[in-house]
C-alpha positions as CSV (number, residue, x, y, z in Angstrom):
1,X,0.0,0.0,0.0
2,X,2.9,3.0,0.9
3,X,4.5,1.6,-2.1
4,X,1.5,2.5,-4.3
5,X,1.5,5.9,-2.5
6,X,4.8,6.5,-3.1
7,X,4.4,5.4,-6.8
8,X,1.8,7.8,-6.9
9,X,3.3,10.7,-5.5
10,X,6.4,10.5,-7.4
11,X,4.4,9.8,-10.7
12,X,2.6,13.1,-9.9
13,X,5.9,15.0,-9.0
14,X,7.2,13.7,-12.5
15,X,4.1,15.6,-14.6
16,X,4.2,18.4,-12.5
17,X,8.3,18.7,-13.3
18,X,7.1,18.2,-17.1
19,X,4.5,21.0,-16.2
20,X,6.9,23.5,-15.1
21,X,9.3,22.5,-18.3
22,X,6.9,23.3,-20.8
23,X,6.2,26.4,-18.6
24,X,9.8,27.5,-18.6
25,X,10.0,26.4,-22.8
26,X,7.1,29.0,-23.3
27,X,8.9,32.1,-21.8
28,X,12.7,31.1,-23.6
29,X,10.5,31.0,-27.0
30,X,9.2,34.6,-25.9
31,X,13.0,35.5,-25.4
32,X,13.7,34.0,-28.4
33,X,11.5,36.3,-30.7
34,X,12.2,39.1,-29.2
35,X,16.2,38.1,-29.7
36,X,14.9,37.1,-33.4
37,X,13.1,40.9,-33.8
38,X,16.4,42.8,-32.5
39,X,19.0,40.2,-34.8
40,X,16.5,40.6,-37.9
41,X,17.0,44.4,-37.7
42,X,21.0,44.3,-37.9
43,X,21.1,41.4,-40.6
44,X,19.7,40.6,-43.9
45,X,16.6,38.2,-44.4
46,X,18.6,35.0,-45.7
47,X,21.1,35.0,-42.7
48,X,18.1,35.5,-40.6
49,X,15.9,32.8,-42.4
50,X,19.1,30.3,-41.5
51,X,19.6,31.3,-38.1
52,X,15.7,31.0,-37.2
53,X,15.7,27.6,-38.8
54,X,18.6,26.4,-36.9
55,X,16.5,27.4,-33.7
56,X,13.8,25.6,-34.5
57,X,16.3,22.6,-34.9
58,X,17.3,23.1,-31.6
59,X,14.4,23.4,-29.8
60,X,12.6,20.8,-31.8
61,X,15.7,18.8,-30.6
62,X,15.2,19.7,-26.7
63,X,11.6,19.0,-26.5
64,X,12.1,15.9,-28.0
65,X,14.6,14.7,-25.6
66,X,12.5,16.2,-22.7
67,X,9.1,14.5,-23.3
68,X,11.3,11.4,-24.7
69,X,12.9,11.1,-20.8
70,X,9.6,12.2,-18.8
71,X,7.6,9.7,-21.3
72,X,10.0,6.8,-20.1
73,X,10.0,7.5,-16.5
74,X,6.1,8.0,-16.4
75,X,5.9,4.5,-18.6
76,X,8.2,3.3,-16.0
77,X,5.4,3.9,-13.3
78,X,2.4,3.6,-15.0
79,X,3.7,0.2,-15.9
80,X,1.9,1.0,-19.8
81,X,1.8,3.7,-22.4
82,X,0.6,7.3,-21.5
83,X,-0.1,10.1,-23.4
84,X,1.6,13.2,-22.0
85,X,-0.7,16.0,-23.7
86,X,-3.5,14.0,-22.1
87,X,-2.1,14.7,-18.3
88,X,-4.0,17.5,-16.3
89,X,-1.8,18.4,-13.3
90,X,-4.7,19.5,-11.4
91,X,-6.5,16.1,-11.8
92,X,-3.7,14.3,-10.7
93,X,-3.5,16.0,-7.8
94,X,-7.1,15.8,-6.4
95,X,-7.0,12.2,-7.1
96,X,-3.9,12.0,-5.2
97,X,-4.6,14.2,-2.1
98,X,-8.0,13.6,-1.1
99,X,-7.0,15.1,2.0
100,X,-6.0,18.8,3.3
101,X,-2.8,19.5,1.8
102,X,-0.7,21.6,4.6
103,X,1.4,24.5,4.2
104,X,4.7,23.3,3.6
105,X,3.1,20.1,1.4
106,X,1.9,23.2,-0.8
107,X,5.0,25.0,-1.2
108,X,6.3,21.6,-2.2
109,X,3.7,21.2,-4.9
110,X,3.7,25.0,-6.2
């Protein structure tokens, strides 16, 4: 039974770490354009087509290897094949913490 729990707990811990990467992915692309917008002024359009293509390379490259480790470790607990666009955060949560969640569990968790 604690073994369950504990499977539990660190399968949620594991989305909510994929959560917060997406998160953090979102505000570097927002960097990245506004990088892009400043570069774009200073060079001409072919050297910035190339240099926003290798970009997307990259961070095509990153997310793959991101949801390519937090798929395998997820698998690993699920024992079976997820989907991680499927995964609500919040849902997971309520289904694991049916009780109060105390102050220091919730500056854990957020």
């Amino acid at each position: 039974m604690n073994q369950e729990v504990y499977q539990q707990h660190q399968r949620y811990y594991l989305q909510f770490e994929y959560y917060n990467k997406c998160k953090q992915i979102y505000k570097l692309e927002e960097q990245n354009q506004k990088l892009l917008s400043t570069i774009n002024d200073k060079i001409n359009a072919f050297e910035c087509q190339l240099l926003k293509q290798h970009f997307d390379r990259s961070k095509q490259k990153e997310e793959t290897k991101i949801r390519t480790i937090h798929k395998d470790k997820i698998q690993h607990l699920s024992k079976g094949n997820i989907k991680l666009d499927q995964v609500d955060v919040k849902k997971v949560m309520h289904n694991i913490s049916s009780r109060e969640v105390f102050a220091e569990e919730e500056s854990i968790v957020l």
